[in-house]
BALUM-265346 format. One line per field, with one value per residue (C-alpha): residue in one letter; x, y, z. Coordinates in pm, whole numbers, always signed. Layout:
BEGIN
resn = c(A, ...)
u = c(X, ...)
v = c(Y, ...)
w = c(Z, ...)
END
This chain:
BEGIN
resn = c(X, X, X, X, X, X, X, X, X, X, X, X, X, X, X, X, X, X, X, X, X, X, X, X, X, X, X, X, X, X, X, X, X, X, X, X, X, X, X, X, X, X, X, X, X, X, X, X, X, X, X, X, X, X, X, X, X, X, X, X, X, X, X, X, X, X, X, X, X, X, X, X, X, X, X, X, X, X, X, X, X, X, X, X, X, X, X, X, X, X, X, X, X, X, X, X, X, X, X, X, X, X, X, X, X, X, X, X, X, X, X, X, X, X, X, X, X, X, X, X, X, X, X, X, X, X, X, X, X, X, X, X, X, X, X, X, X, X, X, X, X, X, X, X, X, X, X, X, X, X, X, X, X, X, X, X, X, X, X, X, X, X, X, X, X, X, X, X, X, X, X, X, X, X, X, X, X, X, X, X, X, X, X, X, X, X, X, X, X, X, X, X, X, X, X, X, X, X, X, X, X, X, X, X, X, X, X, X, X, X, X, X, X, X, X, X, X, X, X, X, X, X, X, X, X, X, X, X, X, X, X, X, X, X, X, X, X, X, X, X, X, X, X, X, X, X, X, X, X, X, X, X, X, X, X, X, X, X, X, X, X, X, X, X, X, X, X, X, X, X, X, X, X, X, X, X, X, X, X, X, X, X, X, X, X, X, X, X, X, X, X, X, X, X, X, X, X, X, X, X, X, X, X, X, X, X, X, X, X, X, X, X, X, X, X, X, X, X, X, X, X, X, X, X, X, X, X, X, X, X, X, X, X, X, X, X, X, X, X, X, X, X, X, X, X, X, X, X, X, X, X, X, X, X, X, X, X, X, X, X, X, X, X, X, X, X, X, X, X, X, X, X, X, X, X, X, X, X, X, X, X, X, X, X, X, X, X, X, X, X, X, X, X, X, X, X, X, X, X, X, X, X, X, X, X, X, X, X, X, X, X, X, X, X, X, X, X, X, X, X, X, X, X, X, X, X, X, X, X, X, X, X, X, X, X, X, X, X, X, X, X)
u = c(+9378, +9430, +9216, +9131, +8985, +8950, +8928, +8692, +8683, +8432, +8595, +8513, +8674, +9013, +9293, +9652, +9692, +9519, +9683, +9634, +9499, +9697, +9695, +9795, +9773, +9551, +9312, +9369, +9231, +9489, +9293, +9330, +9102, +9359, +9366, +9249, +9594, +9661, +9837, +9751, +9969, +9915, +10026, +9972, +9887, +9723, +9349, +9085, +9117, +8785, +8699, +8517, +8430, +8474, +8380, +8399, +8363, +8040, +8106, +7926, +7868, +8054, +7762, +7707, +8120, +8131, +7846, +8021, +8321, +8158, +8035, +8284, +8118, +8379, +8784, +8945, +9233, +9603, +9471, +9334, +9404, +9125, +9093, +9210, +9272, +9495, +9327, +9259, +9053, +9097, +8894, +8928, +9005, +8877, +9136, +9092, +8939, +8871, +8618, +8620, +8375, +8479, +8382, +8301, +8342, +8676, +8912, +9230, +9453, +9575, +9724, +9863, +9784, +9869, +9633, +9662, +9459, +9457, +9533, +9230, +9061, +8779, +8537, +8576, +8926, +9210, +9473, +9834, +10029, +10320, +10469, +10385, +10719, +10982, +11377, +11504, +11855, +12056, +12305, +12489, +12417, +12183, +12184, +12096, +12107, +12213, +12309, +12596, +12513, +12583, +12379, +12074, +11973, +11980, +12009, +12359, +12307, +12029, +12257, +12077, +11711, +11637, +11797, +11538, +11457, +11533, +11180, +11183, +11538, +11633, +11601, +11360, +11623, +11917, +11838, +12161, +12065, +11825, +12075, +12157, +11778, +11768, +11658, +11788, +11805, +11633, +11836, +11693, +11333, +11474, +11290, +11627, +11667, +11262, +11070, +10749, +10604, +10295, +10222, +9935, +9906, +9564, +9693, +9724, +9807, +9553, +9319, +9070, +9122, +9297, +9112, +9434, +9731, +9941, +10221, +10556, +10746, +11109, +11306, +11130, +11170, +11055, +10921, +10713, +10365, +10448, +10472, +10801, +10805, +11160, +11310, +11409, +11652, +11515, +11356, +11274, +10963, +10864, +10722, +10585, +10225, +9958, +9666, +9505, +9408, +9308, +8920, +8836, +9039, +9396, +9619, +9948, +10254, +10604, +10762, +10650, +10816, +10655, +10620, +10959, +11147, +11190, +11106, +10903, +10737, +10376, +10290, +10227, +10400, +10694, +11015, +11196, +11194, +11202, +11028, +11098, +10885, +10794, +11056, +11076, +11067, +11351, +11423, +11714, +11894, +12013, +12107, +12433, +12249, +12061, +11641, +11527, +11215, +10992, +10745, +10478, +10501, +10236, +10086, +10180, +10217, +10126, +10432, +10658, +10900, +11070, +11297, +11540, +11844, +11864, +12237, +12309, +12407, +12256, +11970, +11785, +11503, +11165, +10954, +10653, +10425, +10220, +9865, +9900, +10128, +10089, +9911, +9534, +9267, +8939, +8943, +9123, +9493, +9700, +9991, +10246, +10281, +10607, +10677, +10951, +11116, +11301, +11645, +11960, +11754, +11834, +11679, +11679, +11506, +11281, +11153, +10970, +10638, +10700, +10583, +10376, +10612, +10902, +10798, +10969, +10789, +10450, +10444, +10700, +10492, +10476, +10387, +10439, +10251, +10358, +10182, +10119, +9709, +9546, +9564, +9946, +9917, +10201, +10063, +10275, +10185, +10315, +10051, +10011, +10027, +9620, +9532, +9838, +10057, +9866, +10106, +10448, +10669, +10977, +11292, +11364, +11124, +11006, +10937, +10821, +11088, +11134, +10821, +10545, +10199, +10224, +10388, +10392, +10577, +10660, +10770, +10960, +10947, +10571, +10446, +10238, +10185, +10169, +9934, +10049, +10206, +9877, +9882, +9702, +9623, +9552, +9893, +9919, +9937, +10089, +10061, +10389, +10528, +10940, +11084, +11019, +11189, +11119, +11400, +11470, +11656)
v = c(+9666, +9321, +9258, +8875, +8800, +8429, +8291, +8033, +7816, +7568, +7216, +7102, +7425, +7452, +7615, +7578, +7886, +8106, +8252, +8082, +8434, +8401, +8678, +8510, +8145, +8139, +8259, +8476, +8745, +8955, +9140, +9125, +9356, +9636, +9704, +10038, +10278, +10597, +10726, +10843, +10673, +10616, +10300, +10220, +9859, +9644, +9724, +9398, +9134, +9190, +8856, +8834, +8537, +8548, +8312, +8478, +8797, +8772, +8775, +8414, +8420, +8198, +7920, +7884, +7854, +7583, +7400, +7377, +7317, +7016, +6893, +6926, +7213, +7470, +7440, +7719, +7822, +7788, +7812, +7424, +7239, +7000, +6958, +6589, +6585, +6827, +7122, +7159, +7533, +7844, +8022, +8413, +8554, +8914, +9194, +9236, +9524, +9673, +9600, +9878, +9641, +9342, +8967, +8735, +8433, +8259, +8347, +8214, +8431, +8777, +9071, +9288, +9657, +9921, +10157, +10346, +10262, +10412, +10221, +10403, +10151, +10022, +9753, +9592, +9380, +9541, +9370, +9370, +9686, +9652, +9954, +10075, +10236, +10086, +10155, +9830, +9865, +9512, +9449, +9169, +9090, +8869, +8524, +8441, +8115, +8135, +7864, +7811, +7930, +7569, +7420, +7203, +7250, +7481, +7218, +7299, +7556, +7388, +7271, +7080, +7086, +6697, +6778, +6694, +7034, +6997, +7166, +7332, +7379, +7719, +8009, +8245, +8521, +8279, +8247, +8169, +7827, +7735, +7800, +7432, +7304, +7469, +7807, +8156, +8473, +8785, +9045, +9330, +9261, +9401, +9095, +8920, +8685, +8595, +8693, +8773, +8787, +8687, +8779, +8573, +8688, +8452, +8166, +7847, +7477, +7257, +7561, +7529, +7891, +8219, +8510, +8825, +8847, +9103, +9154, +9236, +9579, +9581, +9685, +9372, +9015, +8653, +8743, +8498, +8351, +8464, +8235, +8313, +8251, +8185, +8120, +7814, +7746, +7757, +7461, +7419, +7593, +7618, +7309, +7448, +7633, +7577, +7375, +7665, +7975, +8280, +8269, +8499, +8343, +8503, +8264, +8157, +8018, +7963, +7771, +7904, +8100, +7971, +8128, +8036, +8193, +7868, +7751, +7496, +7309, +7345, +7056, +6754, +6471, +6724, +6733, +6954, +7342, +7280, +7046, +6997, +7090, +6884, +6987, +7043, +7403, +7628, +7994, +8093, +8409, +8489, +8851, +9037, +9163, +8973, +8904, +8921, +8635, +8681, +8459, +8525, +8459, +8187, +8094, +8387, +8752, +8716, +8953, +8908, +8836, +8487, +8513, +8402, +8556, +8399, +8545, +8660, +8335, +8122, +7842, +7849, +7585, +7730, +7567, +7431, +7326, +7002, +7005, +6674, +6852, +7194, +7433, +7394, +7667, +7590, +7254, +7429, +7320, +7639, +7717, +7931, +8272, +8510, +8844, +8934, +9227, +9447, +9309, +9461, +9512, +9335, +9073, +9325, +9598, +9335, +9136, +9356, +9592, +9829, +10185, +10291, +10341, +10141, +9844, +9629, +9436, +9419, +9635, +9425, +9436, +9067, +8750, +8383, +8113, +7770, +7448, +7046, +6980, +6691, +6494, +6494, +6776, +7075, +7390, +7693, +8085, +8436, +8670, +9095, +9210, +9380, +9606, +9670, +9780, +9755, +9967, +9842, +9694, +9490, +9570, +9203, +8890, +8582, +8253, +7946, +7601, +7242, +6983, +7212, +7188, +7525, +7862, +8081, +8432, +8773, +9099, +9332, +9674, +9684, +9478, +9234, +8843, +8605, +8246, +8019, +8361, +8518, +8823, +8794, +9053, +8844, +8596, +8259, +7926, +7600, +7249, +7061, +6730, +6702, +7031, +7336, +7661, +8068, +8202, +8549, +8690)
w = c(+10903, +10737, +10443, +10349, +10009, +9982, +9632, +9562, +9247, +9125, +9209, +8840, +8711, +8954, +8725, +8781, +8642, +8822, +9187, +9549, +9616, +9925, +10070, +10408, +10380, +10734, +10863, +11168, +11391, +11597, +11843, +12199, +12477, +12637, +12994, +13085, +13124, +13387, +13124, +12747, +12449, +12139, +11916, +11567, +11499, +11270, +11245, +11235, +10982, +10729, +10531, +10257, +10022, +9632, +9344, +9007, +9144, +9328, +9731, +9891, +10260, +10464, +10535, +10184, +10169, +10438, +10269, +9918, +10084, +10239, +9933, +9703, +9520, +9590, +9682, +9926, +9698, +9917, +10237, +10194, +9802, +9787, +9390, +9374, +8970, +8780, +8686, +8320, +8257, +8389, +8621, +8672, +9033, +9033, +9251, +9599, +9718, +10119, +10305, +10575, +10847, +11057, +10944, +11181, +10914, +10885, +10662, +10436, +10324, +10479, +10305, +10631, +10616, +10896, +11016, +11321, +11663, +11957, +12274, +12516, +12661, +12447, +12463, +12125, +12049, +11863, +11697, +11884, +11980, +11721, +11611, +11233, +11242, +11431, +11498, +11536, +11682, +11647, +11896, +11671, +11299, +11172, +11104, +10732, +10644, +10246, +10015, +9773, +9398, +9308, +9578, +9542, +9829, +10184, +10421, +10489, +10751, +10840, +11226, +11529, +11378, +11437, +11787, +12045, +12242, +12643, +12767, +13056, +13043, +12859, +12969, +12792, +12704, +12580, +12194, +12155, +12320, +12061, +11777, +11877, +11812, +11459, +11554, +11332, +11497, +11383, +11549, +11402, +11515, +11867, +12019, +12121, +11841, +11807, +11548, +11764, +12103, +12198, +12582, +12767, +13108, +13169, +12965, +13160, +13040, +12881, +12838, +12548, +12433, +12499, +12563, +12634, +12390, +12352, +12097, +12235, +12034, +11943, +12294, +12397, +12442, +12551, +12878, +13109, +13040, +12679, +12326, +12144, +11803, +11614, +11248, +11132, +10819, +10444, +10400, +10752, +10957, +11327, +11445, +11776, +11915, +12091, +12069, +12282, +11990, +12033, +12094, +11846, +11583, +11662, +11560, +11837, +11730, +11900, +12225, +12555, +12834, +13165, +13462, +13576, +13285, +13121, +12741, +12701, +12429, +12317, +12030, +12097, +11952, +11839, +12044, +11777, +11717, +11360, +11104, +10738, +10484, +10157, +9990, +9588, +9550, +9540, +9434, +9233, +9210, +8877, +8967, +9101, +9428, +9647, +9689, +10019, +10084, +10358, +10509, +10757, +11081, +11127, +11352, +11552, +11493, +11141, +11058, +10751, +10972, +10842, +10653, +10342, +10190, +9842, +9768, +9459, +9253, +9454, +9493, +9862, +9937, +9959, +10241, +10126, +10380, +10429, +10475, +10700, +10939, +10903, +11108, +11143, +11198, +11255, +11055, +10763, +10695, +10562, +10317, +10327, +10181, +10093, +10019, +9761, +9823, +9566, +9487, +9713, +9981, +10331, +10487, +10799, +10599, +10401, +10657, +10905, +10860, +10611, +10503, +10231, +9905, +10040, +9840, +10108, +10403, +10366, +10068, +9856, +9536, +9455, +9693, +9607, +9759, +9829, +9963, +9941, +9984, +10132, +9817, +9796, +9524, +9579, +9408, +9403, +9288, +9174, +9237, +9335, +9632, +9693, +9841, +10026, +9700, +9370, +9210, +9322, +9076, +9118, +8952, +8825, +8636, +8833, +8613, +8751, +8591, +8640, +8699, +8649, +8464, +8305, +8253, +8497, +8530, +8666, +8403, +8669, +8535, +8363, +8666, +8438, +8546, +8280, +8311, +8014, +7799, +7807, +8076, +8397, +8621, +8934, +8874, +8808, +9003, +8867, +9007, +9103, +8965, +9130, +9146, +9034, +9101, +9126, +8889, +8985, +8651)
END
């Protein structure tokens, strides 16, 4: 089950220091109705996404939300940065707690949880059939993109993304093809090189909506009448989905695999796989092992599945997305939102679902939360990881340098966030002025 807790500050009282909340940066349903089966299996997948609206700890319902939102009254923290000033007082986001029943209001920001489903036929929608517990089994090794420990930037690795993309060309199966467009592989997803499937069986261009989608499992691939979403270099995010959603909400992201086996492209107005993001915001790895960075897969599968190696020594671009450009749901522009795993652990073991105790995946105990708002304002986060793991504590600090409008850090080892050296249990967000970096240390 995903759990959404958006945050919701008074516009006259928007803090800096205080945490996107981001628990996904959109607001998505998976769910998709299963055909009946002949057969009995069972699959555990993500349960319903459950939204709930907070301001200063007392829940608002959503028409009240869209009214203040509207007016000015209230400001959807991450998903959408509408506070045109710099904040100046603080404003406290209370923990996020589950909600066990399904919300029909939009939400903002996800925190993915597994619980198990089974896949009998059932009237209600279910989210997709991905495995809680999967075995991927890479035939080649993955392709992290890393940068030099005196780099200023990623954008070395970052080969053929202003290439225009030949649609209708490629075949659906040969990643290796749209290594030349920007694309990274993510081998050990088991997905041939993409970091989620979306199959659409009833999906048909210039439809309004899309009522079947099913999420592919490792062992499979980029299969006709399916959306194939794919990596693209730090600094650098997909630039490709549909204008077609799901029509309860499920978000769809990726190029698309037509009926002839060919890829084609789904945006409008964008002839590249990949698309820059604003730039100024970078994380650097002051330790001897590695940190493992992983984004969510969105729009799409809403996985952790994107990923960034930030080598040991080194200084990797974190993309920050643009409200202007990036993805839209339902009128609200979104952010982006990482998960940062443990140090030494892989990028292969880091960036997929992950099991309770692991602290890696979807359990990594700390997310960070990046995006530019409407107003040309880039506001960035450290903040817990609730509900999924409350308890989980990385074994290394976080601090927030460069052009930033206040102090805001990360104690590995007690766990305990810090908003202007005064501790913070729900994190702490700062606004951005040039650059400003995520020391890991």
């Amino acid at each position: 089950m995903k759990f959404s807790r958006l945050a919701l500050l008074s516009a006259a009282s928007l803090s800096v220091a205080q945490p996107h909340n981001h628990v996904h940066k959109h607001p998505a349903r998976h769910g998709s109705p299963l055909e009946g089966r002949d057969y009995a299996t069972t699959t555990t997948v993500p349960g319903p996404t459950v939204t709930v609206y907070e301001l200063n700890g007392d829940f608002i319902p959503w028409d009240e939300v869209e009214a203040g939102i509207k007016s000015g009254k209230y400001v959807l923290v991450g998903d959408k940065i509408t506070a045109a000033s710099t904040p100046t007082t603080t404003s406290t986001i209370p923990t996020s707690t589950p909600i066990p029943t399904t919300s029909s209001s939009p939400a903002a920001k996800f925190l993915e949880q597994k619980v198990s489903t089974s896949t009998t036929p059932t009237s209600t929608y279910v989210a997709p059939t991905t495995s809680a517990t999967p075995t991927p089994t890479p035939t080649k090794s993955a392709s992290v993109v890393e940068a030099a420990s005196d780099s200023s930037s990623s954008s070395s690795g970052a080969t053929g993304v202003n290439a225009k993309f030949p649609s209708g060309e490629i075949d659906c199966d040969d990643f290796d093809a749209l290594t030349k467009y920007g694309a990274v592989a993510a081998d050990w997803l088991g997905l041939g090189g993409y970091l989620g499937v979306q199959i659409t069986p009833s999906y048909s261009i210039g439809a309004a909506a899309i009522s079947y989608i099913e999420t592919a499992i490792s062992g499979g691939g980029c299969v006709k009448n399916s959306f194939c979403s794919y990596a693209c270099p730090p600094g650098y995010q997909k630039a490709q989905w549909p204008e077609a959603q799901g029509n309860t909400g499920q978000s769809i992201g990726g190029i698309y695999c037509n009926t002839k086996g060919k890829l084609e492209l789904t945006r409008d107005g964008y002839s590249t796989l990949c698309m820059a993001g604003v730039g100024g915001v970078k994380a650097q790895n002051k330790l001897s092992k590695n940190v493992a960075v992983c984004r969510t897969d969105y729009p799409g599968t809403e996985s952790e599945t994107d990923f960034t190696n930030v080598a040991a020594g080194a200084t990797v671009d974190i993309t920050c997305p643009d409200s202007k450009t990036s993805y839209v749901w339902q009128g609200m522009a979104t952010t982006a939102q990482y998960y940062i795993n443990p140090s030494g652990v892989s990028v292969e073991d880091g960036c997929q679902w992950g099991t309770p105790g692991s602290n890696m995946g979807n359990y990594a105990p700390v997310n960070v939360g990046v995006g530019r708002g409407s107003t040309g304002e880039t506001f960035i986060s450290i903040f817990p990881n609730k509900p999924t793991n409350p308890d989980g504590v990385l074994d290394f600090n976080i601090k927030i340098t460069g052009g930033v409008s206040g102090k805001c850090s990360y104690e590995g080892g007690t766990g305990k966030y810090y908003n202007n050296g005064v501790e913070s249990p729900t994190g702490c967000t700062v606004a951005v002025s040039g650059t400003a970096v995520f020391e890991f240390y």
